[in-house]
C-alpha positions in Angstrom: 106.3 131.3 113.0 103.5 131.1 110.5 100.9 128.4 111.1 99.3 126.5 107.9 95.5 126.3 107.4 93.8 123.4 109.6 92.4 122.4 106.4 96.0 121.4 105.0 96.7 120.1 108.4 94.0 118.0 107.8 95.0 116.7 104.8 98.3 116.2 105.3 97.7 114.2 108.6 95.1 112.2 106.4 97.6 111.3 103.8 99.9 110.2 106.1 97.7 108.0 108.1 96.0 106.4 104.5 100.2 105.6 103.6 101.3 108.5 101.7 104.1 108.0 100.2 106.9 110.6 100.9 106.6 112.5 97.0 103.0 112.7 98.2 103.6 114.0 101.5 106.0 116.6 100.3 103.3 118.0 97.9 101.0 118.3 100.1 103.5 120.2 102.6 105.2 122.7 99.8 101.2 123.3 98.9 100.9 124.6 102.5 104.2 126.2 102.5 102.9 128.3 99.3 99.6 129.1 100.5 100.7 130.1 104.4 104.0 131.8 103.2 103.4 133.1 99.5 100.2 133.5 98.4 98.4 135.1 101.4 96.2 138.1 100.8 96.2 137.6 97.5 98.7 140.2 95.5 98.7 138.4 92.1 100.8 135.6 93.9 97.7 132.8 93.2 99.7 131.3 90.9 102.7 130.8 92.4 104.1 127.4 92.3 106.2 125.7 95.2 108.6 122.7 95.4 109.5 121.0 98.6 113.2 119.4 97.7 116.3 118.5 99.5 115.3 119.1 102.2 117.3 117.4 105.5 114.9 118.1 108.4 111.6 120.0 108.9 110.4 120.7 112.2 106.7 121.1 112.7 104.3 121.4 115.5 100.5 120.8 115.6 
């Protein structure tokens, strides 16, 4: 398991709590998804761009 930065935790949490809608949400999730999974320690990966689609469940823990 790979946890996200508190920071997008944060945000996330506060998105959903100010109404986010779900296109919103999922953003904010594949951003996390990119920066925990993808871009970490750098390698030239910065600029990698991530979509969170069709998806039928997620299961996260905070």
């Amino acid at each position: 398991m790979t946890a996200v930065s508190p920071a997008h935790a944060d945000r996330i949490l506060a998105a959903r709590e100010d109404g986010a809608t779900d296109d919103e949400l999922h953003e904010l999730v594949a951003e996390a998804i990119a920066d925990a999974y993808f871009r970490k320690e750098g390698g030239g990966r910065a600029g990698v761009h991530v979509e969170f689609k069709n998806v039928d469940r997620l299961d996260i823990s905070f």
